[in-house]
C-alpha positions as CSV (number, residue, x, y, z in Angstrom):
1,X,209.4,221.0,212.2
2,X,207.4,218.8,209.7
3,X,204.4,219.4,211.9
4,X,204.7,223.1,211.6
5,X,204.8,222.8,207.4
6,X,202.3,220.6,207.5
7,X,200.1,222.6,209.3
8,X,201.2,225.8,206.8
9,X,200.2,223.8,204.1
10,X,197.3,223.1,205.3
11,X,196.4,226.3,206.6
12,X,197.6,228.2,203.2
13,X,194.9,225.4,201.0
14,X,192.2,226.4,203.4
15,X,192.8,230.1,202.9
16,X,193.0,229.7,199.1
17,X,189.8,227.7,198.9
18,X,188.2,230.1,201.3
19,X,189.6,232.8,198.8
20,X,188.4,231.0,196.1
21,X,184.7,230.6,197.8
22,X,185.0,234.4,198.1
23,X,186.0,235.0,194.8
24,X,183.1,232.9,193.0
25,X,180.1,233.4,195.6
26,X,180.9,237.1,196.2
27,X,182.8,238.4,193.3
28,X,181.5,236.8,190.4
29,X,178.2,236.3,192.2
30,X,175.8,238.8,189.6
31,X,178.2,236.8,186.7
32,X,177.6,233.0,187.5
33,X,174.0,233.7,188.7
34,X,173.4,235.2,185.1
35,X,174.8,231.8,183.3
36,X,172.7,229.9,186.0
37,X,169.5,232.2,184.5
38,X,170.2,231.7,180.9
39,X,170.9,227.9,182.0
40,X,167.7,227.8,183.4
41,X,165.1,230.4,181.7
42,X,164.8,230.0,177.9
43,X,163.9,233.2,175.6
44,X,161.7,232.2,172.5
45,X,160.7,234.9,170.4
46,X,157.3,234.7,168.4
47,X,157.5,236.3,165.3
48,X,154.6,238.1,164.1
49,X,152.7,238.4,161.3
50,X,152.7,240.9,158.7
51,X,149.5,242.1,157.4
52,X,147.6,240.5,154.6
53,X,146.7,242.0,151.6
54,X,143.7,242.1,149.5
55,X,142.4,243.0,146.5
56,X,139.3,245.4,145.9
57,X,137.0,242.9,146.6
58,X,138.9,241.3,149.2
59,X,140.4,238.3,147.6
60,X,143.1,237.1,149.5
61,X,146.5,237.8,147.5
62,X,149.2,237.7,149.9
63,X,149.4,236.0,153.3
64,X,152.0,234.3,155.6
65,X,152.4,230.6,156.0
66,X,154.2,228.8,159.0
67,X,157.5,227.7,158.3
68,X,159.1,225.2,160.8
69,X,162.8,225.9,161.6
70,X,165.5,223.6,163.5
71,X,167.0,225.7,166.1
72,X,170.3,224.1,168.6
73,X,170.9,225.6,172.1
74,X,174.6,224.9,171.4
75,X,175.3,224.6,175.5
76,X,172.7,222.0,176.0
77,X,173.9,219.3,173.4
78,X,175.5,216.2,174.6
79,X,176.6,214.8,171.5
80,X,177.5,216.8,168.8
81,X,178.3,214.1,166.4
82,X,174.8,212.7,166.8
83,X,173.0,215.3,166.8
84,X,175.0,216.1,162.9
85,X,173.9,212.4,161.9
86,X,170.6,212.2,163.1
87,X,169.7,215.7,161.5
88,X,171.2,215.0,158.6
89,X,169.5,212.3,157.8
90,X,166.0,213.2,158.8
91,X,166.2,216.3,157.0
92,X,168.8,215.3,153.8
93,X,170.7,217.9,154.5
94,X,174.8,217.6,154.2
95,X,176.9,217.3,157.1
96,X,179.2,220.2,156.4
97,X,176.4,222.6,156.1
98,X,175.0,221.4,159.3
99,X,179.0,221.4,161.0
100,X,179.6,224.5,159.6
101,X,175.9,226.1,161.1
102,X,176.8,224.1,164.6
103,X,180.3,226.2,164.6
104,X,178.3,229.4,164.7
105,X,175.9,228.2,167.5
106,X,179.1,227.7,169.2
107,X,179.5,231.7,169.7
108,X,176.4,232.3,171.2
109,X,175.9,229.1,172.9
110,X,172.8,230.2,175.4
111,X,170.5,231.7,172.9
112,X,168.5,229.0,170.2
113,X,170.3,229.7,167.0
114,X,168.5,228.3,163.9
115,X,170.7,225.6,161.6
116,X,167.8,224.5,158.8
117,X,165.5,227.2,157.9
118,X,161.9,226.4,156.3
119,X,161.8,222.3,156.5
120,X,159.1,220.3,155.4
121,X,155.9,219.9,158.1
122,X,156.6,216.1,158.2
123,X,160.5,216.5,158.6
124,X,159.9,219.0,161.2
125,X,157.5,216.0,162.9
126,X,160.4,213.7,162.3
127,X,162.7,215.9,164.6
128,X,160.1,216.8,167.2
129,X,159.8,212.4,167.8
130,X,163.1,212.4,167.6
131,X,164.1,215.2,170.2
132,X,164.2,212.9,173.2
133,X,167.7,212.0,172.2
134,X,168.4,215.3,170.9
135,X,169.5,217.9,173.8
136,X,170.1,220.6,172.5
137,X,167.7,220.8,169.4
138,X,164.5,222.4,169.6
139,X,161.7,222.7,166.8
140,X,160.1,226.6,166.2
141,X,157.3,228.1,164.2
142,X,157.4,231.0,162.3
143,X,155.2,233.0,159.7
144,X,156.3,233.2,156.1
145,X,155.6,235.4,153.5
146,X,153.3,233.9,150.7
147,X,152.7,235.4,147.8
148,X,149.2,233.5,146.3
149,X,149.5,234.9,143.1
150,X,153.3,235.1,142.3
151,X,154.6,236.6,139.3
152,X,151.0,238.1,138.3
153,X,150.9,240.6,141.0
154,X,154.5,241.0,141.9
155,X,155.3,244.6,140.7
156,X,152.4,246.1,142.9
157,X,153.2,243.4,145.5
158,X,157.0,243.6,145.9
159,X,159.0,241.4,148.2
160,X,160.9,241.0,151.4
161,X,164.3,240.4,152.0
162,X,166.3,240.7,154.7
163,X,167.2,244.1,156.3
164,X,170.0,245.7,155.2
165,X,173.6,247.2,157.1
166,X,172.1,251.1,156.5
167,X,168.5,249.9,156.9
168,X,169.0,248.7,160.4
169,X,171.3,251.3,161.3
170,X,168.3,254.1,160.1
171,X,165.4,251.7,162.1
172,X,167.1,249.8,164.5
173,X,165.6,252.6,167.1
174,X,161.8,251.4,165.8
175,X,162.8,247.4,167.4
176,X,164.0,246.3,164.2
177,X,166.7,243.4,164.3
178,X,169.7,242.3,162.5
179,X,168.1,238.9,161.0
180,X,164.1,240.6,160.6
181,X,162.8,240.8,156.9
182,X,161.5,244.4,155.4
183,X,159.3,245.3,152.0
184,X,162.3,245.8,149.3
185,X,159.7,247.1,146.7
186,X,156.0,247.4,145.8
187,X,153.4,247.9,148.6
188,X,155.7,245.7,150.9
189,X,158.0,248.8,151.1
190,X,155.7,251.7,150.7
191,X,153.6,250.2,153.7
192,X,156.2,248.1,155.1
193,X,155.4,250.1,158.4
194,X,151.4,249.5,158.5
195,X,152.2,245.8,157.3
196,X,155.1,244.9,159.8
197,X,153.2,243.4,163.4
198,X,154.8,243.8,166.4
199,X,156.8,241.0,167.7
200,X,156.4,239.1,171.2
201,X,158.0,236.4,173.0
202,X,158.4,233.2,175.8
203,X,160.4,233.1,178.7
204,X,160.3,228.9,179.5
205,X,161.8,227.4,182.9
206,X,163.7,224.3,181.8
207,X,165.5,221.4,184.0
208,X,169.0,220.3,183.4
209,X,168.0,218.3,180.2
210,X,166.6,221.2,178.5
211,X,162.9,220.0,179.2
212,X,160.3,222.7,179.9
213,X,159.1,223.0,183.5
214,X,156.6,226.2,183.2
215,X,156.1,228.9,181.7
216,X,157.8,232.1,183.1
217,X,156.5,234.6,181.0
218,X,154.5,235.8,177.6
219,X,154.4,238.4,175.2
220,X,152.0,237.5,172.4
221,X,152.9,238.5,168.7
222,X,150.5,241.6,167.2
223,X,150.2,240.8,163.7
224,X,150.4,244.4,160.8
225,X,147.8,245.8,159.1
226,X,146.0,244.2,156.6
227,X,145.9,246.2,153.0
228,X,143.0,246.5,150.8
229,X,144.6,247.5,146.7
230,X,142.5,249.0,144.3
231,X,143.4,246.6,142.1
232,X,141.0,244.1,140.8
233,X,142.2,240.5,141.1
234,X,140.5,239.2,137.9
235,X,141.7,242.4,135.1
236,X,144.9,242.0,136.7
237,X,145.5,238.1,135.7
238,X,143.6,239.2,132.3
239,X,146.3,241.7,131.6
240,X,148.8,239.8,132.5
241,X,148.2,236.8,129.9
242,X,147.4,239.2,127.4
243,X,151.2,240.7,128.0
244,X,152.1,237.4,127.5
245,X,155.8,237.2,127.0
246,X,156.3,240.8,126.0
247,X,158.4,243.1,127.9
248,X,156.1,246.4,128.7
249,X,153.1,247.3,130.6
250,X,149.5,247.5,131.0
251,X,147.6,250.3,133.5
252,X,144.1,250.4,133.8
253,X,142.5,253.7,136.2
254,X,139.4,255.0,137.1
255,X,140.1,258.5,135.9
256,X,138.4,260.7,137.9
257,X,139.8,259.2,141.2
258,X,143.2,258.1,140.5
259,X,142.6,254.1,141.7
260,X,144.3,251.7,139.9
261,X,142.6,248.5,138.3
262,X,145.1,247.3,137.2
263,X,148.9,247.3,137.1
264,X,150.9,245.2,135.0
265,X,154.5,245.3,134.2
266,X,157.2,242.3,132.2
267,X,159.6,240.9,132.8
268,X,158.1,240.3,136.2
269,X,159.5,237.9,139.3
270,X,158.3,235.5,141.9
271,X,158.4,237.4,144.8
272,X,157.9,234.0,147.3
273,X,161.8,233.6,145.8
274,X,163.2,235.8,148.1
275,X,161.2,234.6,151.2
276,X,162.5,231.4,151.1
277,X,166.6,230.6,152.2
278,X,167.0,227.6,150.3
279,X,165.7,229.2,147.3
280,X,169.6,231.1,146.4
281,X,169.2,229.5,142.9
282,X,165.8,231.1,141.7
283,X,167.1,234.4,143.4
284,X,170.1,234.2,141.5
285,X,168.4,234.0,138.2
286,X,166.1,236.8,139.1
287,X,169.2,239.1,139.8
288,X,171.3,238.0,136.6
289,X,168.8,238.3,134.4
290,X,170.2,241.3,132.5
291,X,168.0,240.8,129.9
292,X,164.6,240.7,130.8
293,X,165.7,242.6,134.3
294,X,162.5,241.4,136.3
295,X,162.6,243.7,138.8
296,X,162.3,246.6,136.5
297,X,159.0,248.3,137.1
298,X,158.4,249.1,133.4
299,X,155.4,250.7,134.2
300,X,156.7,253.9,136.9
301,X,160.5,253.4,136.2
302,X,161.0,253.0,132.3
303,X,161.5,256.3,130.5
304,X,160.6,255.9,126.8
305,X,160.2,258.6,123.8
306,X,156.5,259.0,123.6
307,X,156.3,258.9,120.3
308,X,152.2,260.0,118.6
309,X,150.5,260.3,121.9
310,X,152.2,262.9,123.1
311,X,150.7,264.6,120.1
312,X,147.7,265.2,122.8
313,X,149.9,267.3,124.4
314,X,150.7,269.7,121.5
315,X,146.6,269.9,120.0
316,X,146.1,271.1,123.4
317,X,149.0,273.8,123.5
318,X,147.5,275.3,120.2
319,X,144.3,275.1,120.6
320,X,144.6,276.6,124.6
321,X,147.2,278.9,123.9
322,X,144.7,280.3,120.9
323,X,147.7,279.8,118.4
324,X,145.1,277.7,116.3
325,X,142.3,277.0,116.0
326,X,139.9,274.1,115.6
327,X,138.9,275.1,111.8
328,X,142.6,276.0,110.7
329,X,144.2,273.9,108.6
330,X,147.9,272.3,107.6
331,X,148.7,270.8,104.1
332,X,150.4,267.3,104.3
333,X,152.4,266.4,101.0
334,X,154.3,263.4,102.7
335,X,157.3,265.4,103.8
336,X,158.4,268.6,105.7
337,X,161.5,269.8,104.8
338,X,164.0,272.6,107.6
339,X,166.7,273.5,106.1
340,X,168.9,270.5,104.6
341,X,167.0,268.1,106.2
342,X,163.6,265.9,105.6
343,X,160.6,265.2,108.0
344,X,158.4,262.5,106.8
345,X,155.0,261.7,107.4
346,X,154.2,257.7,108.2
347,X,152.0,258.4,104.9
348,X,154.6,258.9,102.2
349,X,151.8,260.2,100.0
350,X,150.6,262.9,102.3
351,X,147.1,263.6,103.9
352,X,146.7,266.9,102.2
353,X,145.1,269.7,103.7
354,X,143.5,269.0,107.5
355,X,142.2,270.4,110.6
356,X,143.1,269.5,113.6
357,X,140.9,266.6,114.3
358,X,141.6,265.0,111.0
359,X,145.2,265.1,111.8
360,X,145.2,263.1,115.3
361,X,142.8,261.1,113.8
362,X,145.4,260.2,110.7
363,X,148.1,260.9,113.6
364,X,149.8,262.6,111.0
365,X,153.5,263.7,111.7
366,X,153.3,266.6,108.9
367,X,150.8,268.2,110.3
368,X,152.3,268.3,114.0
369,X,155.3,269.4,112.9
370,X,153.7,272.4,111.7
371,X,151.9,273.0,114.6
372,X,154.9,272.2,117.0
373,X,156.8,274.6,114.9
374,X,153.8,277.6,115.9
375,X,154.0,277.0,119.3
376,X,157.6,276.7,119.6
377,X,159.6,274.6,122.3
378,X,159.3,276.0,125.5
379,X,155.6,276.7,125.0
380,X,155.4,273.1,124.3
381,X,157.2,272.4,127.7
382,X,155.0,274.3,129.6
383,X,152.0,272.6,128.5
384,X,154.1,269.2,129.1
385,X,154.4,270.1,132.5
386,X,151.1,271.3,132.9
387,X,149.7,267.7,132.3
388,X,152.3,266.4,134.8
389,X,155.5,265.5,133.0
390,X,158.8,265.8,133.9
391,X,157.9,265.2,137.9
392,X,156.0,262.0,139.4
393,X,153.0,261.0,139.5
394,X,153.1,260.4,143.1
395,X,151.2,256.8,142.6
396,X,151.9,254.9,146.1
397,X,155.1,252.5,144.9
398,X,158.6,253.3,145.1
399,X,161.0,253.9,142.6
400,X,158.7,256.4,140.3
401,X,161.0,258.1,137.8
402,X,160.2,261.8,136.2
403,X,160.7,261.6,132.7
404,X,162.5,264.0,131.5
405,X,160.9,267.7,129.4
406,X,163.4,269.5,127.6
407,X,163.5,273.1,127.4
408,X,165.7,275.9,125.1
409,X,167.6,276.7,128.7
410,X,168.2,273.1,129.0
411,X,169.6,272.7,126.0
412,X,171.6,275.9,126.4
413,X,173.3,275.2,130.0
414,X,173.8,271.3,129.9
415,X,174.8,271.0,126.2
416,X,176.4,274.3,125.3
417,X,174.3,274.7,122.2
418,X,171.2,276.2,120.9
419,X,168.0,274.8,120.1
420,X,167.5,273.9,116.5
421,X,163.7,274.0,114.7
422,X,164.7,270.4,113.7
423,X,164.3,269.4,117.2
424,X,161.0,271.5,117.7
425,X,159.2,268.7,115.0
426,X,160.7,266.0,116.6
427,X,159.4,267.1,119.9
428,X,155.7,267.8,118.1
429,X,155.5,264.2,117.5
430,X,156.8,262.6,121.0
431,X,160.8,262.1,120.1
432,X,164.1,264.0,120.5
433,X,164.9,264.7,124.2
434,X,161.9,263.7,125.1
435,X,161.3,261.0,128.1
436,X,158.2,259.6,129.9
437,X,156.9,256.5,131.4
438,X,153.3,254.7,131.1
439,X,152.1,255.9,134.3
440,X,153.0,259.4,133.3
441,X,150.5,258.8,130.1
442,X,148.1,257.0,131.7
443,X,147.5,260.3,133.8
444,X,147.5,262.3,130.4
445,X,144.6,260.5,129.1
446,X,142.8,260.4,132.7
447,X,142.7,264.2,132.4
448,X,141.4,264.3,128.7
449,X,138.8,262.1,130.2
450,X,137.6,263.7,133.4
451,X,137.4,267.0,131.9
452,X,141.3,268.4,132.8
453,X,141.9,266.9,136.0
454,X,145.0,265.4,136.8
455,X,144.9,262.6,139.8
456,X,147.3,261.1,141.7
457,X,147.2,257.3,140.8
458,X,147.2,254.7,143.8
459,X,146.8,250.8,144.7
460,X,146.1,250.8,147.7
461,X,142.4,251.6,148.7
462,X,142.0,251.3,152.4
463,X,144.3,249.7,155.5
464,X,142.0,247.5,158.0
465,X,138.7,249.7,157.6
466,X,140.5,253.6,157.1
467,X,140.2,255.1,153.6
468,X,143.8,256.0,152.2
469,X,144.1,259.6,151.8
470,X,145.9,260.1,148.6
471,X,147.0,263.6,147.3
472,X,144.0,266.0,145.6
473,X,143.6,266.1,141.8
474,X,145.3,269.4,140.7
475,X,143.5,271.0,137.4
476,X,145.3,271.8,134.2
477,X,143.5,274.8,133.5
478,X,142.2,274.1,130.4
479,X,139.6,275.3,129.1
480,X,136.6,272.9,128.7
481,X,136.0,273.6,124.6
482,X,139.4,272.6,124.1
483,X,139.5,269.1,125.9
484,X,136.1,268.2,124.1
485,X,137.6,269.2,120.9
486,X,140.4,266.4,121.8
487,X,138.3,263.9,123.3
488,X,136.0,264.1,119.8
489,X,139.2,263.7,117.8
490,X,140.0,260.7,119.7
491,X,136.8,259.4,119.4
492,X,137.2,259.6,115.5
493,X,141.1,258.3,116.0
494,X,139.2,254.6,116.8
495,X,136.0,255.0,115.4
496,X,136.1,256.5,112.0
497,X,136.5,255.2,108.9
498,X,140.2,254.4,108.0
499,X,141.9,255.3,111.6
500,X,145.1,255.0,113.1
501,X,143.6,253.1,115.9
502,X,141.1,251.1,114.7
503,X,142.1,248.1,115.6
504,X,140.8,249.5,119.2
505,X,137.5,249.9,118.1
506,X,135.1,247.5,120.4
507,X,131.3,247.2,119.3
508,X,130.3,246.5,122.8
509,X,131.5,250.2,123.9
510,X,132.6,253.4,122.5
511,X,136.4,253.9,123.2
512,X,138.5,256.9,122.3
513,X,142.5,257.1,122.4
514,X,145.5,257.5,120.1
515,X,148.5,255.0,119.3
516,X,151.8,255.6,119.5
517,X,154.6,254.0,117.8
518,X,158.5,255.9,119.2
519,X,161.3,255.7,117.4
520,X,164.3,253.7,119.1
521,X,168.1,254.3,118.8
522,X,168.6,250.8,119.8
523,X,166.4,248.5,118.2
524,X,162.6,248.4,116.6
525,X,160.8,250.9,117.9
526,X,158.4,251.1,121.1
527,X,154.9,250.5,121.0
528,X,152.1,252.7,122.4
529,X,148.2,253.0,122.8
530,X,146.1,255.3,125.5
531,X,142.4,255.9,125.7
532,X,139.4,255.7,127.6
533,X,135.8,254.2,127.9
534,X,133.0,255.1,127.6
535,X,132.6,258.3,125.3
536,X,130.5,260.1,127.3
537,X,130.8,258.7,130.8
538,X,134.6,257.5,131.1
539,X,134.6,255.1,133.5
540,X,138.5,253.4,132.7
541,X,141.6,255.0,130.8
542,X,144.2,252.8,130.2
543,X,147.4,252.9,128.6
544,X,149.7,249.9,127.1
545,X,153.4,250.0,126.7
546,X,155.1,247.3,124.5
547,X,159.0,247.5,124.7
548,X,159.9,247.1,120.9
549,X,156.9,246.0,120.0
550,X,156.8,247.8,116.4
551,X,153.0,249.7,115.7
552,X,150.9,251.3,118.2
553,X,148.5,250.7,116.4
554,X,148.5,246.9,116.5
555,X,148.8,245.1,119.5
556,X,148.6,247.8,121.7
557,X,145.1,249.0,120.3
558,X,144.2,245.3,120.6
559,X,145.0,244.7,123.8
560,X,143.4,248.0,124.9
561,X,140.1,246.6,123.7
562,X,140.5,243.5,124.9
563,X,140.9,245.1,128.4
564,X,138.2,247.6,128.4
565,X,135.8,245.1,127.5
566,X,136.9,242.7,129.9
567,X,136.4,245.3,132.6
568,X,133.2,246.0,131.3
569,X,132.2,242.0,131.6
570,X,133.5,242.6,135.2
571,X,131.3,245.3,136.0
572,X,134.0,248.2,136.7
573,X,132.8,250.9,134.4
């Protein structure tokens, strides 16, 4: 009898273990034969490079740098605790940090998950001597973005930062991943696709100890595009320091193609901040700065009253609209007085009686609201819109804003009131409802100066050796007597005796333009010049925006100089 259960025990731990052989070598064959494979065959991907991108003359201002990152294999370790200490010391980096990065290796524990982003070359040496007693840790190479030029460039530039939840969702079909890095602003967005390479890959045969035995497979990295700007390296830096510390903008074009020179906006940011992980304190002080906000683009996102430039914009609706003419004259006494309420002139003592030349020269408010009065709101708004307010410019960055051209029917539907001639004289002279940003007047003067003409402004020339095709110019319709009429006035607005802007009067070149100084609701008012050089050949228009910067007619006519000449010394004109 105890033969016989012997022999059934027996029996029934042979069947089991044959059942068990069945059950692993059949059953769960395709299962433990893919472990074996990710045991055995190692996936490395290579990241590639994004394009580079110059400036007009091909000096180098962004690139990508090779950043060395510490990677675990979290199945291949032998000694955790080790591998925590020897790490941590190497690359002074705390133990819980590293504890807490080896507990999410732990969920994917086939796959190299990185645990120290961007460490120093000679650290990264350090580990790489060190690995022979590290199973487990492995050392990769990646590029990183590097911006050569930093905060100088950064609003035509942008930055990178890592793909968002709807981003990836949107691209994921395009071989974006959850951890890749995408332009957030500036070129970097706008030709995120052209700049982003293609990535590729290893597939590495390695022994029981993690070593490499061969390798299996490769897919080699295709780096993006490299991007030629418009911009010139050397008037950008020049504008720049002449901003200084002041929030606003400079723009320099080539008005009768639309390129941009340059393109200059404060507060500005580093944009190699948010390429780097370890950086979280630098990129925390760019995001809370609610002050200066440096990511503001000033220059295609700021919507300011335009205050005496605009004043362009309404010689040109009389004189077009043949509602007056060039001989016709206003009488200035210092004031203007609709019904209970006084207009003054910047002049308390008047200009007396002037034509219209005399008036933009003196940029007298008196005047203008006279003529605003005569060609009434909506006629006003028509010719706003005719020299591209109200709607983008359609430069190549994102985040343009329209501005904003009121109308009577505006007024009327949104407001629930009607338009008052009060308002018309504000509007004459650039204030009331009235919105625009730089890059909105920097297209107003291009079209004075290349003979009515408005251009799509761009920064970015060419990609590898192809020619950007930017949008056509689209014509105002003016006629040509009129524009010359306001190009001599703003000739005589800088260069004759006792005007407004003569502070951007140069004796190396003739420039013509007209300050601006808007009225601000909350605080001292903003600060405007626009124009354009040379006289008779405009070869550069430029416009410069000072955020509460008092007088148009001061620093912004002197910086306007200052930049025209130093494009001229550069040989751009």
């Amino acid at each position: 009898m105890r033969a016989r259960i012997f022999a059934g025990t027996i029996l029934f731990l042979f069947l089991t273990l044959v059942l068990g052989l069945f059950y692993t070598q059949v059953l769960k064959h395709a299962s433990y034969r893919q472990l074996s494979e990710r045991n055995r065959i190692r996936a490395i991907p290579l990241v590639a490079p994004r394009g580079k991108i110059y400036d007009r003359s091909g000096r180098l201002l962004v690139s990508s740098r090779i950043a060395f990152d510490i990677q675990v294999i979290y199945q291949e370790i032998k000694d955790k605790k080790k591998v925590i200490d020897t790490l941590s010391n190497i690359l002074e980096v705390d133990r819980v940090s590293l504890s807490r990065k080896m507990k999410e290796a732990r969920k994917s524990p086939f796959i190299p998950i990185k645990i120290v982003a961007d460490v120093d070359k000679g650290k990264a040496i350090r580990v790489e001597e060190a690995r022979l007693g590290l199973a487990g840790v492995i050392v990769t190479t990646r590029p990183l973005r590097n911006y050569l030029y930093g905060n100088t460039i950064s609003h035509v530039t942008g930055y990178l930062g890592r793909i968002s939840e709807s981003e990836f969702t949107k691209y994921k079909s395009y071989g974006y991943r959850v951890r890749d890095f995408v332009g957030k602003d500036g070129v970097e967005k706008s030709y995120n696709d052209y700049l982003r390479g293609t990535d590729g890959g290893l597939q590495l045969e390695v022994d029981s100890k993690g070593r490499t035995q061969r390798t299996i497979a490769i897919k080699e990295p295709r780096s993006g595009k490299n991007i030629y700007l418009s911009i010139d390296l050397e008037l950008q830096k020049f504008c720049d320091s002449l901003l200084g510390e002041k929030k606003g903008a400079i723009l320099a074009m080539k008005p009768d193609t639309g390129e941009m020179l340059a393109f200059v906006s404060h507060a500005d940011f580093d944009p190699n901040a948010f390429v780097a992980s370890y950086n979280t304190k630098s990129v925390s002080a760019i995001l809370s700065d609610t002050k200066g906000l440096p990511l503001f683009d000033r220059a295609i996102s700021g919507t300011y009253p335009s205050g005496s430039v605009f004043k362009i914009v309404i010689a040109a609706a009389a004189l077009d609209s043949g509602d007056f003419s060039e001989k016709e004259t206003f009488f200035c006494g210092g004031s203007l007085t609709l019904g209970n309420r006084v207009f003054h002139c910047w002049n308390e003592d008047g200009h007396g009686s002037q034509a219209i030349a005399q008036a933009i020269k003196n940029s007298c408010n008196v005047f203008f609201y006279q003529l605003g009065l005569l060609v009434g709101p909506d006629e006003i708004a028509r010719y706003a819109f005719r020299f591209g307010f109200g709607r983008p410019t359609g430069i190549d960055l994102p985040g343009e804003l329209s501005g904003f051209v009121p109308t009577t029917s505006w007024k009327k539907r949104k407001l629930k009131e009607s338009w008052f001639r009060g308002e018309t004289a504000n509007y004459s002279i650039g204030q009331g409802y009235l919105l625009v940003t730089p890059i909105q007047i920097l297209r107003l003067i291009g079209a004075v100066a290349n003979g009515g003409r408005l251009v799509t402004p761009f920064v970015v020339g060419r990609i590898e050796d192809i020619a950007v095709r930017h949008e056509k110019s689209r014509d105002t319709g003016l006629e040509s007597g009129v524009l010359e009429a306001i190009r001599s006035a703003l000739k005589s607005a800088i260069n004759a005796p006792h005007s407004t802007g003569l502070y951007a009067r140069s004796k190396e070149i003739i420039i013509s333009g007209k300050t601006g100084t808007a009225e601000n609701p909350h605080g001292e008012s903003h600060a405007w010049f626009t124009g354009f050089a040379p006289f008779e050949d405009p070869g550069i228009s430029v416009v410069v925006f000072i955020e509460h910067g008092g007088k148009g007619g001061l620093d912004p006519a002197r910086f306007a100089k200052q930049v025209i000449e130093e494009a001229k010394k550069l040989e751009l004109l």
